[in-house]
C-alpha positions in Angstrom: -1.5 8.8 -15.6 0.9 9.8 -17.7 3.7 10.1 -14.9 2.5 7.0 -13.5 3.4 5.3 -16.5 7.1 6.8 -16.8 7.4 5.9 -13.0 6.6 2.5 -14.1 8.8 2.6 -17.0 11.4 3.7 -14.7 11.4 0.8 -12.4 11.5 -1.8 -14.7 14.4 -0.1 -16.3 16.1 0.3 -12.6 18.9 -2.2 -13.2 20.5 -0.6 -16.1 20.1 2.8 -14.7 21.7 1.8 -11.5 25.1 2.4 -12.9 23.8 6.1 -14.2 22.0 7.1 -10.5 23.2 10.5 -8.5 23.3 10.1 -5.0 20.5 12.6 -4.9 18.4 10.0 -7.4 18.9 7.0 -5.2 18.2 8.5 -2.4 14.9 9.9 -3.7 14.1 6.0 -5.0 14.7 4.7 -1.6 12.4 7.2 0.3 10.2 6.2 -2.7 10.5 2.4 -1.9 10.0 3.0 2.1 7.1 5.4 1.2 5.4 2.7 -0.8 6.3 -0.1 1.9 4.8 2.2 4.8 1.6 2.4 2.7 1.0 -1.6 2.0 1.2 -2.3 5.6 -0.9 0.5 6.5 -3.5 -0.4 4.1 -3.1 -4.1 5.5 -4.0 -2.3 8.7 -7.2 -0.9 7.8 -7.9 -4.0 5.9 -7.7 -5.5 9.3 -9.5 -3.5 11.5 -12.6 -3.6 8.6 -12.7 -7.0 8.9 -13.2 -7.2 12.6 -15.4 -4.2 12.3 -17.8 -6.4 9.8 -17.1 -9.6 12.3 -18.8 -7.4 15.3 -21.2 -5.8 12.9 -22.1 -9.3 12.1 -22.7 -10.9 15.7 -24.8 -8.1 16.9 -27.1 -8.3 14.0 -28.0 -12.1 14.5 -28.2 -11.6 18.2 -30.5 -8.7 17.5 -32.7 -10.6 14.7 -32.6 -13.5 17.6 -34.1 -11.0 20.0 -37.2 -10.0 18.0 
């Protein structure tokens, strides 16, 4: 928690410490940035697939209570 909230800190600080970044540092925030970009659209994909998952799930439950 705690380094989650001097990450934070950091990025909403990022404009003045722009000027003060290594190459090393920038470099490490932009595989940071492209790591967290990776994981929203993954995450959008399993959001996806659950959906149509719950859609089947759905159709073959009222075609089963239909049956019976």
């Amino acid at each position: 928690m705690k380094n989650f909230l001097r990450s934070l800190l950091n990025l909403l600080n990022f404009k003045e410490r722009i000027k003060h970044m290594s190459i090393a540092e920038l470099k490490a925030f932009n595989l940071h940035e492209e790591k967290i970009e990776k994981q929203k659209i993954f995450r959008a994909y399993i959001t996806e697939i659950n959906q149509r998952y719950k859609k089947i799930r759905k159709k073959e439950k009222n075609s089963l209570g239909k049956l019976f």
